[in-house]
Each structure stands twice: as structure tokens, then as C-alpha cells.
C-alpha positions as CSV (number, residue, x, y, z in Angstrom):
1,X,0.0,0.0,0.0
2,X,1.2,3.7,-0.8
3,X,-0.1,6.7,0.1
4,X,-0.4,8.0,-3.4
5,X,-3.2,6.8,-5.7
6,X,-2.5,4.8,-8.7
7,X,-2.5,6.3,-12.2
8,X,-4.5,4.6,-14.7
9,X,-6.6,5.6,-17.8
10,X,-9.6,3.4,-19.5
11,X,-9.5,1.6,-22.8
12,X,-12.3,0.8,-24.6
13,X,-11.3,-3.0,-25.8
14,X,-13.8,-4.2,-28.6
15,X,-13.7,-7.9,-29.2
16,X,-15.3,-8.7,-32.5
17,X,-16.7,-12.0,-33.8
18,X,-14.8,-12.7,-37.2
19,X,-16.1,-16.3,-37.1
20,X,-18.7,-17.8,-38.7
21,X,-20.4,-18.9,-35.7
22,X,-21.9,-17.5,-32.6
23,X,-20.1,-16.5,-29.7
24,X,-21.8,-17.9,-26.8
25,X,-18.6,-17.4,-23.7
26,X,-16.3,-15.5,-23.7
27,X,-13.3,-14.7,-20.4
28,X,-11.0,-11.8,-20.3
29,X,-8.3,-12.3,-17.9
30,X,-4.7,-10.7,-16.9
31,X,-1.7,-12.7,-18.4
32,X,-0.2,-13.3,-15.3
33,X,-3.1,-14.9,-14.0
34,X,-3.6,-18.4,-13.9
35,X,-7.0,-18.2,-14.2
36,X,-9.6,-16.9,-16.6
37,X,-12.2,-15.8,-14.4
38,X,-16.3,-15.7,-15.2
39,X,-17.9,-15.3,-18.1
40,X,-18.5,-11.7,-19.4
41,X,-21.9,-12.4,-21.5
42,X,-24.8,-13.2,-19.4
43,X,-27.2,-16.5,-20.1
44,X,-28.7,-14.8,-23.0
45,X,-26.2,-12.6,-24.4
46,X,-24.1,-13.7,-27.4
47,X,-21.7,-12.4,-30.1
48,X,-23.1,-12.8,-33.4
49,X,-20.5,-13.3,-36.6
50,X,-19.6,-10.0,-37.2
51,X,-20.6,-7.9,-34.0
52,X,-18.7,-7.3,-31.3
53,X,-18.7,-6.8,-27.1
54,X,-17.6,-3.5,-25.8
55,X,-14.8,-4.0,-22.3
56,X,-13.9,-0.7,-20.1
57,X,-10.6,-1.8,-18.6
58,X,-8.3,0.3,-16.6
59,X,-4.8,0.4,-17.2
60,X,-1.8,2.4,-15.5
61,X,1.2,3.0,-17.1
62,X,3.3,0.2,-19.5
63,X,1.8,-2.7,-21.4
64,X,-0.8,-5.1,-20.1
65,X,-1.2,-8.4,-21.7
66,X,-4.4,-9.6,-21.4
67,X,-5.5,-13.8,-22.4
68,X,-8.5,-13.8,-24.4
69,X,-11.1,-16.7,-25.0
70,X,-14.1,-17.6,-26.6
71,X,-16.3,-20.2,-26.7
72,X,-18.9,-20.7,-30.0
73,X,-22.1,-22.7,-30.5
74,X,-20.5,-25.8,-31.1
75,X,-18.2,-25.7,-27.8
76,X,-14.7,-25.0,-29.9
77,X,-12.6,-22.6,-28.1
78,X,-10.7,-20.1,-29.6
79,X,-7.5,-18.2,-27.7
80,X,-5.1,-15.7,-27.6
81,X,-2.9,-12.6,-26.0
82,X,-3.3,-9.5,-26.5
83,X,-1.3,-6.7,-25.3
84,X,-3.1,-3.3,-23.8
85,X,-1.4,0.0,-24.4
86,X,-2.0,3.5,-24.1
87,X,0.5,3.6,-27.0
88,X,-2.6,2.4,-28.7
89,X,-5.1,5.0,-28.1
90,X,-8.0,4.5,-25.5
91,X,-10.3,2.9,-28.3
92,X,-8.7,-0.8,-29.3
93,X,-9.7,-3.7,-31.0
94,X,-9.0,-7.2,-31.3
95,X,-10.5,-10.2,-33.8
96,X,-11.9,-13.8,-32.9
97,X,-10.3,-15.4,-35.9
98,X,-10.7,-18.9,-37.3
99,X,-7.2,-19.0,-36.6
100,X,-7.6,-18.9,-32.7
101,X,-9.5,-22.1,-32.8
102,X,-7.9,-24.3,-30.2
């Protein structure tokens, strides 16, 4: 603990569906976690081929790698890192390719 408050900004991280199928889970997490944590879309909510989900996440100063993963209609998984930077811009995105599948 310090007695100064932490520095940190918000980027908007949109993860858009490029698959052909529908996005029914999908888990944000820190790298350095060993963990992915809950799912972000709630019992009805999914990502259609082609739209996207919109994440506000904090971020200080330096590069954050944050593990990405998915989970379509047919249970296939699809994974990857991506890295968070202000050096970036506060409005990011990121694709779920084909070429994530697990």
C-alpha cells in the first residue's frame, strides 16, 4: 500500500466475432493470472458473426497483456494474447479469428 493513488486511464477493448459462428462465452483475464475468471456475457447474451462486445478496462502505465477466450455454439474454443497499451489509443480492438480455434 502507498499513500499515493494509482495512475491509470480506460481503454475501450472491442472484441469482434470474425467467425462464422456464434459466440456464446467469452473470459477476459490478466496474463499473469492463472485463471480466466467468469464469463462476461450473461445466459442470454451472445456475439453474433460480425458484431462485437464492448470491455472498459483500466490500465496504469506500461503494457498489459491480457489472455483472451471464446467459446462458439459448437463448444470450440478459440484463444489468444493481447497486449493493452496507451501507446494504442484509448479505443482498441481485437478479432476472434478462425485462426484462434484451439
Amino acid at each position: 500500500m502507498t499513500e499515493e493513488e494509482p495512475y491509470f486511464e480506460f481503454v475501450t477493448l472491442d472484441i469482434y466475432n470474425d467467425t462464422e459462428t456464434e459466440i456464446y462465452y467469452i473470459f477476459v483475464s490478466p496474463a499473469d493470472s492463472n485463471m480466466y475468471g467468469v464469463d462476461l456475457l450473461d445466459e442470454v447474451t451472445t456475439i453474433l458473426p460480425g458484431d462485437y462486445l464492448s470491455l472498459l478496462i483500466p490500465i496504469g502505465e506500461g503494457n498489459v497483456d491480457y489472455d483472451v477466450m471464446a467459446v462458439d455454439e459448437y463448444n470450440d474454443t478459440y484463444s489468444f494474447t493481447y497486449t493493452i497499451s496507451l501507446d494504442y489509443g484509448t479505443e482498441q480492438e481485437v478479432l476472434i479469428e478462425m485462426g484462434d480455434m484451439d
